[in-house]
N, C-alpha and C positions, 0 to 999 in steps of 0.2 A: 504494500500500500504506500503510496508518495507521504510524504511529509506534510504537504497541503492539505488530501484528501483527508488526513489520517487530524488532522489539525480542526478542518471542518464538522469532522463528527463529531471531536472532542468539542466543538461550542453547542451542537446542536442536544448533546445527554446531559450537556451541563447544564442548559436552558431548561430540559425535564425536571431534573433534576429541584431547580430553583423554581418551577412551576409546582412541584409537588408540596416545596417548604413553603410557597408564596397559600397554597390551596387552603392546608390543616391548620394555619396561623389564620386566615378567613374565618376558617369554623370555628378555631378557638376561642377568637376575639371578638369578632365580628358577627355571628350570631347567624350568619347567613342561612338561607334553606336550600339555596340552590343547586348546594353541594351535598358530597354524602355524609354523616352525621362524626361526630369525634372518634367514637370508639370502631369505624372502618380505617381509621387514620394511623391507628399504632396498635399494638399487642400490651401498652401499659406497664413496660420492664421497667423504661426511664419515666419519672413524671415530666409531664411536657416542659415543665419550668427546667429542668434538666437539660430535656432532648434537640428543644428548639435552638439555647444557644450551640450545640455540638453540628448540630444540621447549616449552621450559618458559618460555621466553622470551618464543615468539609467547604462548602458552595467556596469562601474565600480561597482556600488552599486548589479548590479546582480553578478559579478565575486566572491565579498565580501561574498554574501548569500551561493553561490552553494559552495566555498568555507567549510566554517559554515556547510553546511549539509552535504558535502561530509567527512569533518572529525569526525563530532558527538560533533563540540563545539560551545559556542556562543549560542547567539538567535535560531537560526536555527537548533541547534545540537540535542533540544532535544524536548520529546512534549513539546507542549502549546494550549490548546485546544481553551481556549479563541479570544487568536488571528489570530487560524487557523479557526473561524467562522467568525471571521470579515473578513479574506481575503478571504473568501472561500464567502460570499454576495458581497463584493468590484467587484469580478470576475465573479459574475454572471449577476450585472448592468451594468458592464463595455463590457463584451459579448454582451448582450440583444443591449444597445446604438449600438455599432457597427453593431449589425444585421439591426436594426430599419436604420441605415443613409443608406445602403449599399440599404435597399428593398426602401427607399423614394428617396433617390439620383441616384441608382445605376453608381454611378462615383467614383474616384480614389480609385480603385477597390485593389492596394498596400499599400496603408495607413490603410485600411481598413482590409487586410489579416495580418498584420504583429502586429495591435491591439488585436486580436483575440490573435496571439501569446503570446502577453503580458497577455492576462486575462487569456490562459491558462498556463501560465507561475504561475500568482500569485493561482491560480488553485491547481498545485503541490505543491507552495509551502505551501498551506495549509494541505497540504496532509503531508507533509513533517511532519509537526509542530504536524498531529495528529497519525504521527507513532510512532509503538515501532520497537525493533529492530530484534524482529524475530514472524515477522507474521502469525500466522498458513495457511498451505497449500488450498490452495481454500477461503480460506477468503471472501467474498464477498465485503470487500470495497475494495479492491484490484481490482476488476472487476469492481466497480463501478465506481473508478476513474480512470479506465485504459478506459474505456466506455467515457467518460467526456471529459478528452483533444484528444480522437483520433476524438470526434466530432467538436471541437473547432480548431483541426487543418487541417478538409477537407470544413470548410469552407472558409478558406483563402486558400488554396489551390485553389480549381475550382474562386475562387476570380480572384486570381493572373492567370488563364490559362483563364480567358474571353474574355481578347483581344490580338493580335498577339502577343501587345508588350512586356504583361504579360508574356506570353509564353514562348518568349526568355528569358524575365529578371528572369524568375524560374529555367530556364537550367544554367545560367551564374553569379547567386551571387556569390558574396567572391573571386572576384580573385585581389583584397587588396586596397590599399585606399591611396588616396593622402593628406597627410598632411597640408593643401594648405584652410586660410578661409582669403577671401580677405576683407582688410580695405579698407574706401573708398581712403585715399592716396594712398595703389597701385592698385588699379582702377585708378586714375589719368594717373600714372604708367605705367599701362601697355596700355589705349587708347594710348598713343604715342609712340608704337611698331604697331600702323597700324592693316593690316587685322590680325597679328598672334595673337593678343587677342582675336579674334571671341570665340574660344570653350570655351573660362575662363567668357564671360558675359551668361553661362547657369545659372552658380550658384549664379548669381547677381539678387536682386530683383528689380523689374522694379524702384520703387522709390530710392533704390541706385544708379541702374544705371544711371538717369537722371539726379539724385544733381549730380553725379561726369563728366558727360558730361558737364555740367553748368557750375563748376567749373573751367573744363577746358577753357572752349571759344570753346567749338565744336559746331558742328548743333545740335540741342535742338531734344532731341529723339521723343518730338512728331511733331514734321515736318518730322519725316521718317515715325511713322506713317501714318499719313495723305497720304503720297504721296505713301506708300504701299498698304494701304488696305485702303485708304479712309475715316477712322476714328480718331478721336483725340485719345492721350494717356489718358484721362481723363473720354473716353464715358465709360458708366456702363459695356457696354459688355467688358472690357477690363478688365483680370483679375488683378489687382493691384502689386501681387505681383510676377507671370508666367509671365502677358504679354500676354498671350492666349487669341485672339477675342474669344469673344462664338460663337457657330454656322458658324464660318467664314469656310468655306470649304479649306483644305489645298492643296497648290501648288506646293510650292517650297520641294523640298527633298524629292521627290516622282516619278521620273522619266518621269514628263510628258514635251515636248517637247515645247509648252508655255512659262514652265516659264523661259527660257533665255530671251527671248521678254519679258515679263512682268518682270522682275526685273531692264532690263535697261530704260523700260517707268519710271517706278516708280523713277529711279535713273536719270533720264533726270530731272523728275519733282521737285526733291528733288533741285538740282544742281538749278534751276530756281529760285524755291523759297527762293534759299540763294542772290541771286541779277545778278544770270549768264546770260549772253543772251544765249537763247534757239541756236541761230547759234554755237557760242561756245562747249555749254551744250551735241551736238549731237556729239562733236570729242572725247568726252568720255564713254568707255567700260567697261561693267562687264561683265567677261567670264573667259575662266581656260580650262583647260584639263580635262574631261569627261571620259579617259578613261577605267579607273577605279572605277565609280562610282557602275556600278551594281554588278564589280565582287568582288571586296574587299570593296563598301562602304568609298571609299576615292578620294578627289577629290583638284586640284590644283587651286584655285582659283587667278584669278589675275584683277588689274585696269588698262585701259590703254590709253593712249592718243593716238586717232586712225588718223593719218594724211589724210587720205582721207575723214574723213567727215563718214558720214552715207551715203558713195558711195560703189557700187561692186568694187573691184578689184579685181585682178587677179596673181592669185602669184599655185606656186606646194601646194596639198594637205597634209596635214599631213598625212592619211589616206594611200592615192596613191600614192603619189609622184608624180601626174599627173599637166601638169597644168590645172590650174581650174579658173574660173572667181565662185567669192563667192558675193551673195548678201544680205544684211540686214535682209532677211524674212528666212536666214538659219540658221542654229544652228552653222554651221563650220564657218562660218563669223564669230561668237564673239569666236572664239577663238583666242588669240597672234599668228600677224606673225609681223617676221624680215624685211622683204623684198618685194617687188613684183615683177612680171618678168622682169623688166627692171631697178633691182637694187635698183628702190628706198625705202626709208621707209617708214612703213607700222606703226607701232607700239612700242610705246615707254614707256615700263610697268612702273607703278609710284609704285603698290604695290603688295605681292603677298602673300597666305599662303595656305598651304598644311593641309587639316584637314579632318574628318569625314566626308560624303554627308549627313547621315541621322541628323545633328544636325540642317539644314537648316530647319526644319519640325518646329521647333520653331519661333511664328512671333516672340518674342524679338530679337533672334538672326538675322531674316532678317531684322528688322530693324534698328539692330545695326550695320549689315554687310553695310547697304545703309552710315548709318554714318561715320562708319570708313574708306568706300572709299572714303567717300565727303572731310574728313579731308586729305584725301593724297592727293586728289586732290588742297585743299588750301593750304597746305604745298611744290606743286611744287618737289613732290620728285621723284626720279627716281630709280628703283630696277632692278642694271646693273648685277645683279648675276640669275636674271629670265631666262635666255637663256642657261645657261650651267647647273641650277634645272629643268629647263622644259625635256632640253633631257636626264638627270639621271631617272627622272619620266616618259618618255616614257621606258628606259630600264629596269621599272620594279623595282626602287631603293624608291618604294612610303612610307612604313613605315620609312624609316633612314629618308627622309624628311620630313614625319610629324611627328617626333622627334624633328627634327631638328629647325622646326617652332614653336613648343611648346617650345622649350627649349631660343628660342630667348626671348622670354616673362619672363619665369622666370629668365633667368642670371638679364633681367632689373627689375623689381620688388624689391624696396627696404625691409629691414627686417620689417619685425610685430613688 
């Protein structure tokens, strides 16, 4: 392979590469839906507060290399045969392990594609190390190693299109990356900004997140838990550092009609277990605006203190404008009303944030969502701006507001 050719590939795995860190720093930070969810993004060995500096790490020392071989100087500028055999075996074990985890595990199927990148990455660059700089025409190692990485890179390929969420996150790397790796002090930080930290605990590892709930004096993450899915934060099926039940079949952020009901059992149950009487416990709401969830993937979540109890009343539809008597077993019940038909109130939002639907698909984030309302709940607060953001976001003004809730979080967020 030329020195050129072998120079060009090395910019084009390294751009994968940087699109792949550019992707999981999106989910982590960023909240995004568009992509596939945190825990398709790593196996959870390193906490990502870890991983991400190590990943900007390699990307700088490859910019160094392609660098070196694109000009002809340095280590890389010229042959080395020697240490184009050591990398050239490094890339063939480091391939082999990747194929081996990917056929015995067949799971995180993007850790897995973007490795592959790297060993065909160190592939070229041995390739690189055993060029000269004008290869005669038809060469055969030229086809050899042109043979080698296009095999190494259709493995990660069909990798990454295995499951939906692959699919989308292969259409939508690299659209850039938030600078943003949280200490546990603003973690502190930002739990006491309420529900609009929700999308910022993706990239939080489950044992961060818990010291810095602790820290605080919040409800203890495994009593959401429990009262979520029924499991301690400690049971083995509980990934340590996603938060992902194994095998737990998923609910929430998937459009099924249930889980409004089942998030406010679980959030009844939680409110209990903190010392509430269950009478109490039921004049409190999780619900939000819905109705954007399937067509943009974005949803108004709010907590509320429902003055009728877990009674029908009867107030104009949001839907119709009809009046309507709504009952507890419907979905338009747990939505925030002002009023009901005879003036009185209905509903008294304590907390509210505008974010992603599809981030809800993560238990840690529902059962950090259960936490975070508990805390507005024992903080007694009241979010008198919910009424005039609610009918912005019925006029269709949904991204400025989930701006607008992300950005609440970072103005508070002290420096790193």
């Amino acid at each position: 392979m030329s020195a050129r050719a072998a120079a060009v590939t090395l910019i084009g795995l390294t751009a994968l590469f940087g699109a792949r860190v550019a992707g999981q720093a999106l989910v982590a930070f960023g909240g995004v839906g568009w992509l596939p969810p945190m825990t398709r993004w790593y196996s959870g060995l390193l906490p990502y507060s870890a991983l991400l500096p190590l990943q900007i790490a390699i990307l700088a020392v490859q910019v160094a290399i392609v660098r070196q071989a694109w000009r002809g100087s340095g280590l890389f500028g010229v042959p080395r045969p020697r240490i184009a055999r050591a990398l050239r075996g490094v890339s063939y074990v480091y391939a082999s392990g990747m194929a081996v985890r990917w056929v015995v595990t067949g799971s995180h199927a993007i850790p897995v594609a973007f490795h592959l990148v790297l060993a065909a990455w160190l592939l070229t660059a041995a390739a690189r190390l055993d060029a000269v700089h004008h290869t005669p025409k038809g060469d055969p190692s030229m086809n050899w190693l042109r043979t080698r990485v296009i095999a190494l890179l259709l493995i990660p390929a069909l990798a990454a299109c295995a499951t939906p969420e692959g699919r989308v996150g292969m259409q939508t790397f690299g659209r850039g990356v938030l600078n943003l790796v949280l200490a546990p002090f603003m973690i502190v930080s930002g739990i006491a900004q309420g529900l609009a930290f929700l999308p910022y605990t993706i990239g939080v590892g489950l044992k961060e997140l818990n010291e810095a709930l602790l820290k605080a004096n919040a409800v203890p993450l495994d009593d959401s838990y429990k009262a979520a899915f029924q499991v301690s934060m400690s049971d083995p099926k509980v990934d340590q550092q996603t938060g992902e039940i194994a095998g737990h079949d998923g609910l929430y952020g998937r459009y099924k009609p249930e889980a409004m009901l089942e998030v406010n059992r679980a959030f009844h149950r939680l409110l209990v277990s903190q010392g509430m009487p269950e009478g109490k416990a039921n004049h409190y709401v999780l619900g939000g605006n819905y109705n954007y969830a399937w067509t943009r993937n974005e949803i108004l979540l709010a907590v509320m203190y429902r003055h009728p109890g877990a009674q029908p009343f009867r107030t104009s539809s949001k839907a119709t404008g009809i009046l309507t008597t709504f009952r507890p077993d419907q979905r338009a019940w747990h939505e925030p009303y002002e009023r009901d038909a005879s003036g009185q109130v209905i509903d008294e939002v304590i907390d509210w944030a505008a974010l992603e639907y599809k981030v809800l698909r993560h238990d840690k984030v529902v059962a950090a969502l259960l936490v975070l309302a508990a805390e507005a709940v024992k903080a007694d607060k009241r979010a008198h701006d919910y009424w005039p953001t609610e009918r912005r976001w019925r006029a269709g003004e949904t991204a400025a507001i989930r701006n607008e809730s992300l950005d609440k979080v970072k103005r508070a967020l002290p420096a790193s």
